[in-house]
PAZA-921185 format. One record per residue (C-alpha): residue number from 1; residue in one letter; x, y, z. Coordinates in Angstrom, 3 decimals. Example, Ala and Ser with C-alpha at 12.3 -4.5 7.8 and 13.67 -1.06 7.14 Angstrom:
BEGIN
   i aa       px       py       pz
   1  A   12.300   -4.500    7.800
   2  S   13.670   -1.060    7.140
//
This chain:
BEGIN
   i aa       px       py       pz
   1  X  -41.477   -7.310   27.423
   2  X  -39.698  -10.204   25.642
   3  X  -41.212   -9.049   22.119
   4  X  -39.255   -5.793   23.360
   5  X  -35.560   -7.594   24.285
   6  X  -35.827   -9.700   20.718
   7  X  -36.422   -6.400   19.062
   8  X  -32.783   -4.958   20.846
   9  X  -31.331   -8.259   20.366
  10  X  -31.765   -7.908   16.620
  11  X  -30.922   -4.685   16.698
  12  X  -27.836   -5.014   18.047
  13  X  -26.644   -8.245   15.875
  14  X  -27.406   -5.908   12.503
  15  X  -25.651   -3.328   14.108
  16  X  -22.249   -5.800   14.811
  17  X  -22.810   -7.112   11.477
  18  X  -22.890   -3.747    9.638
  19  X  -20.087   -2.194   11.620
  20  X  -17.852   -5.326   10.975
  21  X  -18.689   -4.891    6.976
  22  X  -17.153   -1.410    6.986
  23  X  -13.769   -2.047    9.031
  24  X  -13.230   -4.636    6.428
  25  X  -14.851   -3.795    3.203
  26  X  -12.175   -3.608    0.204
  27  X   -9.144   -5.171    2.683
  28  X   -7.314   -5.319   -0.832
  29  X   -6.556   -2.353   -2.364
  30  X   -3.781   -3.262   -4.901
  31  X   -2.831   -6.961   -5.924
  32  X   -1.197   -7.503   -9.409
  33  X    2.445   -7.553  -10.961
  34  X    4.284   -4.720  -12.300
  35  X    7.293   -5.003  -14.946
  36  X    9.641   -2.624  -14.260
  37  X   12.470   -2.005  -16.745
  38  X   16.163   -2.120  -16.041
  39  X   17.238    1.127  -14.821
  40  X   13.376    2.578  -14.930
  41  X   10.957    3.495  -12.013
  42  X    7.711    2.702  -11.875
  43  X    4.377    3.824   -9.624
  44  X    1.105    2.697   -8.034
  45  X   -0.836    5.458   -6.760
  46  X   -3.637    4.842   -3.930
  47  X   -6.770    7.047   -2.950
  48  X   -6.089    7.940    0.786
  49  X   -8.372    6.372    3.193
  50  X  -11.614    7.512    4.529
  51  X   -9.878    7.724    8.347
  52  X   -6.194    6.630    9.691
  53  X   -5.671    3.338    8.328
  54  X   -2.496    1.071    8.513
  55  X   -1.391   -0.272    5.318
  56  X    0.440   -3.491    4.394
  57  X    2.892   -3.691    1.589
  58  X    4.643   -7.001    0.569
  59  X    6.337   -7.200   -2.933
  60  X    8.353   -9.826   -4.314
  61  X   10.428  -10.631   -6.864
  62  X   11.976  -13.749   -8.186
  63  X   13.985  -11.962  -11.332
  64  X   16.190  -10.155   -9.459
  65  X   16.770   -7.650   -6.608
  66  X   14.556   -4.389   -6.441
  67  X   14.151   -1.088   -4.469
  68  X   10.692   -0.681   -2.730
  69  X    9.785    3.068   -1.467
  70  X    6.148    4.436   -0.090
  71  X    5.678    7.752   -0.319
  72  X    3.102   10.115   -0.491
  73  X    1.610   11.069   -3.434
  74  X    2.287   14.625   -3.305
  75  X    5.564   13.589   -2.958
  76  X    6.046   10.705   -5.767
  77  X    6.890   12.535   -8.604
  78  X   10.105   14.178   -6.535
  79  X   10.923   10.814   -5.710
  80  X   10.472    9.046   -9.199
  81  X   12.787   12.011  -10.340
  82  X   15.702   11.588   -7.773
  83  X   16.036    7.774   -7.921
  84  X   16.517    8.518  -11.371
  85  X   19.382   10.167  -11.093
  86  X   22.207    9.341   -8.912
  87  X   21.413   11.113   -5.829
  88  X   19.676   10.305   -2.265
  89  X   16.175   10.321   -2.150
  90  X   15.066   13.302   -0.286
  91  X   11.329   13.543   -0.312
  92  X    8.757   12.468    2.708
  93  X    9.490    8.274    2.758
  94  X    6.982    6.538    4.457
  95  X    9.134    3.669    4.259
  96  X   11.773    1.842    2.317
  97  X   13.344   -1.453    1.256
  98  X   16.235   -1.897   -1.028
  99  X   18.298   -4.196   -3.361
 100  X   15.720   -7.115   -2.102
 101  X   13.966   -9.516   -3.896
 102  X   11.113   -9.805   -0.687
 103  X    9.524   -6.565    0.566
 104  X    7.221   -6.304    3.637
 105  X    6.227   -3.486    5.177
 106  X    3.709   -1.424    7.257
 107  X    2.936    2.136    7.256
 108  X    0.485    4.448    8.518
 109  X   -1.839    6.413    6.199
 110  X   -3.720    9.744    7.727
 111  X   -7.311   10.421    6.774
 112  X   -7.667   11.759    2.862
 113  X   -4.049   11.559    2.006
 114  X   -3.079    9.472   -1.062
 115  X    0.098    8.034   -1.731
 116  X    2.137    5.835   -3.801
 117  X    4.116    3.122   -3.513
 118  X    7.309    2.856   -6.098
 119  X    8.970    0.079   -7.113
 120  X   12.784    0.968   -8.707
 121  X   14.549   -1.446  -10.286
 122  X   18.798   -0.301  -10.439
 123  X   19.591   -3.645  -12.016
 124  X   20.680   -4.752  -15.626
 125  X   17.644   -6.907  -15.693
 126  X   13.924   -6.370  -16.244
 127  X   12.080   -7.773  -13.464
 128  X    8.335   -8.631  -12.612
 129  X    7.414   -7.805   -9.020
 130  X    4.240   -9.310   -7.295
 131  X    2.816   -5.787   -5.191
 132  X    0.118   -6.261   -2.811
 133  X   -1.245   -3.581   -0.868
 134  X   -4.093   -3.861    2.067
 135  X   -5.235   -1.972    5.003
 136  X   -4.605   -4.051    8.026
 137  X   -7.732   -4.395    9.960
//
């Protein structure tokens, strides 16, 4: 009988343990800095998660002010084509920040669906911006 409860006891800590490993496993998906040209667009593209997974973008800047857009992917090249011209952005925008030098935002990813997050600099200056991405557990 107790040789019996140890074996269920051990089965259920691997269990926890393994369980806990997948929520968490690659928290980070993007974390590097991306020059962006005055008056130039550029874009990070992201695999879509394996279920519905919140996602945490922060992005800073200390060159100068930025715009910060998350779309998704099927819709990034429309968007990467109307920010550069002069007109609203009209595609699917998961969320936004603009003229900012400190970008934080949360968004919700379904299952299998990519998407990108664009960084669009409208200034006279190049800047470097700092773009981390993670799934929030």
């Amino acid at each position: 009988m107790r040789i019996h409860f140890q074996a269920h006891r051990i089965l259920l800590m691997v269990l926890m343990a393994t369980a806990g490993c997948q929520k968490l496993s690659n928290p980070v998906l993007v974390d590097e800095t991306i020059s962006v040209p005055s008056l130039e667009n550029k874009s990070k593209i992201i695999d879509g998660p394996k279920q519905d997974q919140k996602v945490s973008i922060t992005a800073q800047s200390s060159e100068g002010n930025f715009d910060l857009y998350v779309v998704f992917e099927s819709d990034a090249k429309r968007v990467m084509d109307e920010l550069s011209e002069p007109r609203p952005v009209t595609g699917n925008v998961l969320g936004k920040k603009t003229k900012t030098k400190d970008a934080s935002l949360d968004v919700s990813i379904p299952a299998g669906k990519g998407f990108a997050v664009i960084v669009s600099n409208s200034g006279p200056k190049d800047v470097a911006v700092k773009l981390k991405v993670a799934n929030v557990p």
